[in-house]
N, C-alpha and C positions, 0 to 999 in steps of 0.2 A: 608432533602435530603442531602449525603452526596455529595461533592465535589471531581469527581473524577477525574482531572486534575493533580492538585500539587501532587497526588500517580502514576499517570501514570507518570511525567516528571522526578520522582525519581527515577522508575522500570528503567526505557530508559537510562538516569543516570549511575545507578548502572553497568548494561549489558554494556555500552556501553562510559562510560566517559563522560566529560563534554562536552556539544555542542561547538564548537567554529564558530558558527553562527546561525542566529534565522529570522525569515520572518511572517511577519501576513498576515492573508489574507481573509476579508469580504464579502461575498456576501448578498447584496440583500433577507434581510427575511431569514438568519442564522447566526448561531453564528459565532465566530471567529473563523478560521484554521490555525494554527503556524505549521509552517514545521523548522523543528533541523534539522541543519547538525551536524556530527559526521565524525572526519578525526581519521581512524586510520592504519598508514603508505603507501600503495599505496590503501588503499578501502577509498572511502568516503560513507557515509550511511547516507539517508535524513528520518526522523522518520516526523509522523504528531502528533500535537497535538492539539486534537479538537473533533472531529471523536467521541471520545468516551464519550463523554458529555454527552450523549442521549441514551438510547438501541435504535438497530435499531430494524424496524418494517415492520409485514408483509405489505406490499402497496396493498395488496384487505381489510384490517382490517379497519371498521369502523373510530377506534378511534385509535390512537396509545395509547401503555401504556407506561407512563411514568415511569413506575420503570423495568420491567423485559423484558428481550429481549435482542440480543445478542449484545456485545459491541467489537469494535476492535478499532484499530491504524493501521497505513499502517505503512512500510518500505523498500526499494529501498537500494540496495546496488550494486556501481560501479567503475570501475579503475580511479583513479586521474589520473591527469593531461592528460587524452587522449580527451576529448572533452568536451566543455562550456555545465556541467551537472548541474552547479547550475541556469538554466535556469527551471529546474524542479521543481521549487518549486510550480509555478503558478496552472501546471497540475495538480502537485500531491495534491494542494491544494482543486480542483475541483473534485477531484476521491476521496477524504475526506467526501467535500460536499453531496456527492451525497445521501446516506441515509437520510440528511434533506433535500434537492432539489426535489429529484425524488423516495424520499420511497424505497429507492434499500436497500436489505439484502447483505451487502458483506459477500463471506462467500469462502473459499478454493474451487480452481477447477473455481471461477467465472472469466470471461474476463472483461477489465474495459476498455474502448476507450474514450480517447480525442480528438481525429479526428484530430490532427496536430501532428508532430513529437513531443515527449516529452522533447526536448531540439534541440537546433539550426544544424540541419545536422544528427538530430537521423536518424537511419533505423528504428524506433519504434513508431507507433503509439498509442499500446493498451500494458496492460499488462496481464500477469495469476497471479491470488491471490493465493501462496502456501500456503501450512501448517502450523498454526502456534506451537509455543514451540519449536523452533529450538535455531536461537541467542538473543531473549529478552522471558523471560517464560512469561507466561500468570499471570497478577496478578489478583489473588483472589480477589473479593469485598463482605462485610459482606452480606447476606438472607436479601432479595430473591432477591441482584443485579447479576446478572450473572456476569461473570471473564470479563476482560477486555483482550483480542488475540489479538498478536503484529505479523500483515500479512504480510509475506513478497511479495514484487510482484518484477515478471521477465518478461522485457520485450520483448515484439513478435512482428516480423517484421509481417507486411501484409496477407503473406505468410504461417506464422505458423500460426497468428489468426484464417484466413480462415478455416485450417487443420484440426484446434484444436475444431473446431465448428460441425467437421463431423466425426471429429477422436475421441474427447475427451480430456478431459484436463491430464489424466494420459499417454495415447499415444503419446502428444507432448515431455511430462516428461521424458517417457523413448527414446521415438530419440534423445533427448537432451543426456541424460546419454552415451546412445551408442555412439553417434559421438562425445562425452568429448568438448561439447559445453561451453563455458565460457560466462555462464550469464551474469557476473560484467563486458563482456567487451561492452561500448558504445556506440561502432562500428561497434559490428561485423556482420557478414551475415546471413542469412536465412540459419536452418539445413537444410540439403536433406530430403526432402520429399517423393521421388518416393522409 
């Protein structure tokens, strides 16, 4: 069984420079979760790595398999210096978890809740898992491992979450677009919804 961590934190690497910060984080009956920060000029970007250790699996399957099944990494990108975001590491570390916790498929279009602000004075409790192949490409792993997708998620005040549960995760995407919503910012308000 190959080892696919040290390939995943060189993809992250490559895309994205060298982390100038690192965080481990254990739970209880899983493996380790290391969340990267990456500062590059006013965005900072928190990557996890861990997540992708394991393919995830569907949670009605008897047995999980351990080799095929889809694998990702999260990551979170926000404006420096506007609010104490490296308070994120914990959540995101838990939204990592969760495929060996609770058998969850992250997969694009999914909502992921931590039930407390994701950093000290966030409007944000939950996020949307976007598409991946945007800013870190998906690394390929040799048959029959499936690619390892580096997800990015943005976060949703209360408000969009709610929406986004009756509207769809592509409906909040484009209110976001139309009103030139700024993801990256840490603070910002709830789009208009009406």
């Amino acid at each position: 069984m190959v080892d696919v961590l040290p390939l995943v934190e060189a993809r992250l690497t490559t895309a994205l420079g060298a982390p100038d910060a690192r965080a481990a984080v254990t739970f209880l009956g899983t493996d380790r979760i290391e969340v990267l920060r990456f500062t590059e000029g006013d965005v900072v970007r928190y990557a996890t790595l861990g997540m992708s250790a394991h393919p995830m699996s569907d949670p009605t399957a008897l047995v999980a398999d351990p080799v095929e099944g889809p694998r990702a990494e999260l990551v979170l990108s926000v404006r420096a210096g506007v609010a104490d975001t490296d308070k994120v590491l914990r959540p995101l570390a838990v939204l990592a978890a969760s495929p060996q916790v609770e058998g969850l498929v992250v997969a694009p279009g999914a909502s992921l809740d931590v039930g407390d602000p994701l950093w000290p004075g966030a409007p944000f409790t939950s996020v949307l898992v976007g598409e991946a192949g945007g800013l870190v490409e998906d690394l390929e792993l040799d048959g029959p491992l499936d690619p390892v997708r580096f997800l990015p998620l943005l976060p949703m005040t209360p408000n969009e979450a709610a929406w986004k549960r009756v509207q769809g995760a592509q409906a909040l995407q484009e209110r976001w677009l139309a009103h030139g919503t700024d993801l990256r910012d840490p603070v910002r308000r709830s789009v208009p919804l009406e």
